[in-house]
C-alpha positions in Angstrom: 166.4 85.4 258.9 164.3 84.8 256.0 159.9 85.5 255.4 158.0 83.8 257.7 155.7 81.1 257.0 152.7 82.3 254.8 149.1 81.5 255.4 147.1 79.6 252.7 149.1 76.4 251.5 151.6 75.9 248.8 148.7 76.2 246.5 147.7 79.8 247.6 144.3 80.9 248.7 141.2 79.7 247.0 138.0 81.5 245.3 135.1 81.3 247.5 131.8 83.4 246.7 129.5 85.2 249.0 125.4 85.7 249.5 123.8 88.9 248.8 124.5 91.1 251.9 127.6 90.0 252.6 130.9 91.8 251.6 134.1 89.0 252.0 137.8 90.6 251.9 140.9 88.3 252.0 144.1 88.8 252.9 145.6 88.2 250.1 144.4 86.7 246.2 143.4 83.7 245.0 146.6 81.4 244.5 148.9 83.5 246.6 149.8 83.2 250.2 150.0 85.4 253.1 152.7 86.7 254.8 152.4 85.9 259.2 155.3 88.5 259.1 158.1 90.1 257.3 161.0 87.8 258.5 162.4 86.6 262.1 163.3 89.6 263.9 159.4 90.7 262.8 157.9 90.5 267.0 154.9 92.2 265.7 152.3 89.5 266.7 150.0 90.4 263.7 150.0 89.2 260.5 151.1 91.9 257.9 147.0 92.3 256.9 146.0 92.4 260.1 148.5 95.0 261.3 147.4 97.3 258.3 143.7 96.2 258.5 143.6 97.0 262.4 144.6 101.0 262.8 141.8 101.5 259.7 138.9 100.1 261.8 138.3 103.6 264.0 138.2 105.9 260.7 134.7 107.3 260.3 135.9 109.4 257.0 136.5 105.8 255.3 133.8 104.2 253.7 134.2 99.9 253.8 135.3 99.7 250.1 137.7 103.3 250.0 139.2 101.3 253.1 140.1 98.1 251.2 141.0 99.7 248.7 143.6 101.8 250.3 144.3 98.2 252.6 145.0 96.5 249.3 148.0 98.6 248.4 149.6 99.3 251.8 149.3 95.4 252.1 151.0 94.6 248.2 154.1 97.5 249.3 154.8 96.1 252.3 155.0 92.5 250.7 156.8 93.5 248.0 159.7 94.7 249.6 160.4 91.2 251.0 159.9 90.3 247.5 156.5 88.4 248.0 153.5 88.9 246.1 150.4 89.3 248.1 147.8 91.8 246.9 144.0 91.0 249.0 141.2 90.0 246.7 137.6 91.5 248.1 133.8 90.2 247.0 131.2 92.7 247.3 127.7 92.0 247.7 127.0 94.5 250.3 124.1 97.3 249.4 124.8 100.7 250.1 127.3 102.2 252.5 129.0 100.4 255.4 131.4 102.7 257.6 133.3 100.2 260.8 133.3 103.6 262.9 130.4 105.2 264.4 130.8 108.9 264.1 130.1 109.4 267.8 133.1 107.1 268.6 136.0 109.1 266.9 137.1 112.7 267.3 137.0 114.0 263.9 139.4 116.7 264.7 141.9 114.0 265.4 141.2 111.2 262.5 142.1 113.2 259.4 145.4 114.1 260.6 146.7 111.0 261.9 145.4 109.4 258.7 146.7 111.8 256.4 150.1 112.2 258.2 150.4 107.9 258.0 149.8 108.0 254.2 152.3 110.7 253.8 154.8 108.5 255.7 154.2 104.8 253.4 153.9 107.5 250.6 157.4 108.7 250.9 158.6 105.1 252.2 157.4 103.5 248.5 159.3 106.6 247.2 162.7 105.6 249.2 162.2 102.4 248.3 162.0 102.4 244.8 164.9 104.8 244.6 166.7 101.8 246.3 169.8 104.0 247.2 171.1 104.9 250.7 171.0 108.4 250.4 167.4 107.8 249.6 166.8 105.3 252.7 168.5 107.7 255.5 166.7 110.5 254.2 163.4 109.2 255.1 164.9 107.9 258.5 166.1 111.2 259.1 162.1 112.7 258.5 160.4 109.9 260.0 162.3 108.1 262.5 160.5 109.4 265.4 156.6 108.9 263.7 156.7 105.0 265.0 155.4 104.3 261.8 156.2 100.5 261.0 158.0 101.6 258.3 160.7 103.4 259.6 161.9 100.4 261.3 161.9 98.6 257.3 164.4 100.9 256.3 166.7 100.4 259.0 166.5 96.9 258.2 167.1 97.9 254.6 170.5 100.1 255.2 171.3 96.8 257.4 170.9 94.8 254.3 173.2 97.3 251.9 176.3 97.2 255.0 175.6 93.5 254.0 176.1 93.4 250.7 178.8 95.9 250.6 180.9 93.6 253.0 180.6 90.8 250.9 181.2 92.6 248.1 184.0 94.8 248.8 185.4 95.4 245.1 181.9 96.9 244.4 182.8 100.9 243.3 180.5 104.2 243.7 178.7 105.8 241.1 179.9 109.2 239.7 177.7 111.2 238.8 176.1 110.8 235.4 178.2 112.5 232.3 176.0 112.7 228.9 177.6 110.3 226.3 179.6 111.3 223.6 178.2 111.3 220.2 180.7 110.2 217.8 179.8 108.9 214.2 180.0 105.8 214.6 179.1 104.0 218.2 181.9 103.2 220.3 182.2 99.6 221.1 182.8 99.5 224.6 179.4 101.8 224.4 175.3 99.8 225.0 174.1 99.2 221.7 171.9 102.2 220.9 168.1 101.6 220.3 167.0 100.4 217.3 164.7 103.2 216.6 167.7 105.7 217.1 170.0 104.4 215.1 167.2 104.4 212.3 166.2 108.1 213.1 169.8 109.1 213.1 170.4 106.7 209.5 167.7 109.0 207.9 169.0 112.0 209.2 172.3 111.2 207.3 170.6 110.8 204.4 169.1 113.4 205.0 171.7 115.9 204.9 173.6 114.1 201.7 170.6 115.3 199.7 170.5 118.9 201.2 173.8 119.3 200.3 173.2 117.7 196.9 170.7 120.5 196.1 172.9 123.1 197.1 171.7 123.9 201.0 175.1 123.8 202.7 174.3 121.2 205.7 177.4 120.6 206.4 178.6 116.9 207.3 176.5 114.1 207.2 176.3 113.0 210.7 173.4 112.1 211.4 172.9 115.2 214.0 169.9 117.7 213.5 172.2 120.4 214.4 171.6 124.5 213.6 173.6 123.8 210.0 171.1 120.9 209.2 167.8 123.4 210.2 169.0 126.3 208.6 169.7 124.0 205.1 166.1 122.5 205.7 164.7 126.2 206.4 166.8 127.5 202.8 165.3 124.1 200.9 161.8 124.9 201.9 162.3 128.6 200.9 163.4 128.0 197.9 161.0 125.2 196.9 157.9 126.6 197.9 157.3 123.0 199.9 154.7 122.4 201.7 156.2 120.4 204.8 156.5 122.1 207.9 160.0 122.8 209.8 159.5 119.9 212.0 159.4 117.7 209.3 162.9 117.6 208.8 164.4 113.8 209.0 160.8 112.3 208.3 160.3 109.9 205.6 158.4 112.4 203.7 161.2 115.1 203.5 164.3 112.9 202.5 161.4 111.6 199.4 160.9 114.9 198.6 164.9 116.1 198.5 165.4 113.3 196.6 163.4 114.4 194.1 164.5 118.0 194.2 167.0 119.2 191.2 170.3 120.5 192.1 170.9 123.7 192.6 167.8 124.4 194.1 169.2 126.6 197.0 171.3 128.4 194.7 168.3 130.3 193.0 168.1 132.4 196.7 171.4 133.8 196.7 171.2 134.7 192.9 167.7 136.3 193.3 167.6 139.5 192.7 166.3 142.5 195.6 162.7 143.4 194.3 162.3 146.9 192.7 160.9 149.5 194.7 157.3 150.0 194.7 157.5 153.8 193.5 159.9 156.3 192.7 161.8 157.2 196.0 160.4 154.4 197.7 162.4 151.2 199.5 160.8 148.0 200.4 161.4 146.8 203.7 161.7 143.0 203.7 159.4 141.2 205.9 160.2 140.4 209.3 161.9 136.8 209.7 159.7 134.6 211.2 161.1 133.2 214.8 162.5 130.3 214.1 160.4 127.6 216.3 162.0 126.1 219.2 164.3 123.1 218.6 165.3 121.0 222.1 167.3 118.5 219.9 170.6 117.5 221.8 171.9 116.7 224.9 170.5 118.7 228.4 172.5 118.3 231.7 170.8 119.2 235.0 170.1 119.2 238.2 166.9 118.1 240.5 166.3 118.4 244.5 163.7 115.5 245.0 161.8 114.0 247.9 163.6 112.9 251.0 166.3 115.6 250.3 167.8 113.9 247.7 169.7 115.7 245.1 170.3 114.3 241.8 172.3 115.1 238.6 171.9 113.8 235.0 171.5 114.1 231.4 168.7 113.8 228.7 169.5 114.1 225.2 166.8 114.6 222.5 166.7 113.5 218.5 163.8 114.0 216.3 161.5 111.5 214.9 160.5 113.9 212.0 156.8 114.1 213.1 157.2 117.0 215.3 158.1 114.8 218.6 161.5 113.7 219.6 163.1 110.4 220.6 164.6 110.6 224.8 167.2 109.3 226.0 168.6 109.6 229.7 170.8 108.9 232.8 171.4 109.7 236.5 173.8 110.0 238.9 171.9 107.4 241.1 173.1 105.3 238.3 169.5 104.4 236.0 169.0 104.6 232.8 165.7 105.6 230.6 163.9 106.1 227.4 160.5 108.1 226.2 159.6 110.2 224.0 158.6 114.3 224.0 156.2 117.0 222.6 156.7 119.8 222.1 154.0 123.1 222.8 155.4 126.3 222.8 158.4 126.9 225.0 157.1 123.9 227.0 158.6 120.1 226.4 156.7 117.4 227.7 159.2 114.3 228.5 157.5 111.0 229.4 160.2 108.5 230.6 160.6 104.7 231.6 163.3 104.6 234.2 165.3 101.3 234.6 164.6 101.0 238.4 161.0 100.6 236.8 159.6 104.2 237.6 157.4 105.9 235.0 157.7 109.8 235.0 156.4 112.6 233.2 158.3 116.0 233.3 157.4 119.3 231.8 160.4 121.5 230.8 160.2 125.4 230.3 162.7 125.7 227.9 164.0 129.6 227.7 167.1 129.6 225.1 169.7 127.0 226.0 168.7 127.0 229.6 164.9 125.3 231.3 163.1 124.8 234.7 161.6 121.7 235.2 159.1 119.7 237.5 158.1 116.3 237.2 155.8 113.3 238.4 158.2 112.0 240.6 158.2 115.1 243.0 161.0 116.6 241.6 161.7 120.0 240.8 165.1 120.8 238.7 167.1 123.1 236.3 169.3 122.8 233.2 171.4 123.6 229.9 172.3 122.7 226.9 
């Protein structure tokens, strides 16, 4: 069956205000309604506020407004995933501190547990939920199915839903796992369209490489990929040249102005250069030690990540530079989402902030050792790759 009724009208709840002393919380915000319960097999006999609100009351470690607070976002999950929005409003006009629990009245030993055992199970049911995939769903049934958390009994409901939908639609295929794309000059056209910004990036890079190889620094073809060619050109132009742009500006705006004023022949004056005389008689010069080249991640990464709930998940993430020492991100998974960020770069660590289709936000940190990196990320994952 469908959401039960909702308290508060088809206009939603109204703004009320409250005398000094007081400290008014309702169950949901002004213009929304509330939900009675989560559909028609729902025989809790509580209101979804008043089934959260309730178990809260005997906590002595929760002051009133770190208890609505916490309220507030148990209640908006919980709605959410019967695709209402219900989030409780508060007014606070109450002076100091105001605890519901006297501290005589609950066994400390016992209160932090429960409480922090309870937050760890809505934690990880937000977390199954937003993953929205059935390995995802039975993992958390499997960890939690004897807790007698509400919850648990959600994701059955949820699993139910998927059987649903697969038996109505039966020509629906699984997802194999996620393959990086193949990066051929020009886009395929069964492929998306790429982003705007990367198909500029990738635009100067071309350019980019026509001029290097106008001046004599060997990039190779102009594709439009920063590959180890392109670098070691960029490295040979800035040798010879005396510029003063760093290595990481290579496919900025400012480099491809600069190479197009640049004469040919430029990188031709290091190979004819001639080995400096030695010092004295007897003597050689030892050339100074080559610099280590700084750490490129440009190109595509596959891995691997174990994540909450047991869930294992492959991808890809492939990198392209923005010419101002960060890079352009791009990624998929074999759970079948898409994303886009960006990255920076500190040392042998690359920071990779990412906006995942399924709407999750994450922020990784790769340890990038040659062509190979750990990783761990924001979204409790911890993972391993190559290039």
């Amino acid at each position: 069956g469908g959401t039960k009724r909702a308290i508060g009208g088809a206009r939603g709840l109204g703004r009320v205000t409250a005398p000094e002393g007081t400290f008014v919380v309702f169950s949901a915000g002004a213009g929304q309604t509330a939900l009675d319960a989560l559909d028609d097999r729902d025989a809790d006999p509580n209101s979804i506020f008043t089934r959260l609100l309730l178990p809260k009351l005997d906590r002595q470690d929760l002051e009133l407004r770190e208890l609505i607070s916490e309220l507030r976002v148990e209640v908006r999950d919980l709605a959410r995933t019967r695709n209402h929005a219900q989030f409780p409003a508060y007014y606070d006009e109450l002076l100091g501190n105001f605890y519901f629990a006297d501290a005589a009245a609950v066994e400390p030993a016992d209160a932090a547990p429960v409480a922090t055992a309870q937050n760890q199970v809505r934690a990880d049911f937000r977390l199954a939920t937003e993953l929205g995939t059935r390995d995802a769903l039975e993992g958390f049934i499997e960890r939690y199915g004897t807790s007698g958390d509400f919850t648990v009994d959600l994701a059955r409901r949820a699993l139910e839903a998927m059987d649903r939908d697969a038996t109505a639609a039966p020509e629906r295929v699984a997802i194999a796992p996620a393959t990086p794309p193949a990066l051929p000059a020009t886009p395929e056209p069964a492929a998306p369209e790429p982003d705007a910004q990367a198909l500029a990036a990738r635009d100067l890079m071309r350019e980019t490489q026509t001029e290097l190889n106008r001046i004599g620094c060997s990039a190779g073809g102009a594709d439009g990929i920063a590959g180890a060619r392109t670098r070691a050109a960029w490295d040979r132009y800035r040798a010879a040249s005396g510029s003063g742009l760093a290595r990481t500006a290579l496919g900025s705006e400012a480099a491809l102005g600069e190479l197009k004023g640049a004469r040919a022949g430029t990188c031709a004056a290091i190979a004819a250069a001639p080995a400096p005389a030695p010092t004295e008689p007897g003597a050689t010069t030892r050339a100074p030690a080559a610099a280590a080249p700084a750490l490129d991640p440009a190109g595509t990464w596959q891995w691997t990540a174990n994540c909450a709930l047991l869930l294992r998940v492959s991808g890809w993430t492939t990198f392209s530079p923005r010419g101002d020492g960060t890079w352009n991100a791009s990624a998929g998974n074999s759970l079948g989402f898409s994303a886009n960020g960006s990255a920076t770069l500190s040392g042998s660590t690359l920071t990779v902030r990412l906006a995942w289709s399924n709407g999750i936000r994450e922020v990784s940190t790769m340890r990038i050792s040659g062509n190979s990196f750990t990783s761990t990320s924001s979204a409790g994952c911890a993972g391993s790759g190559h290039r």
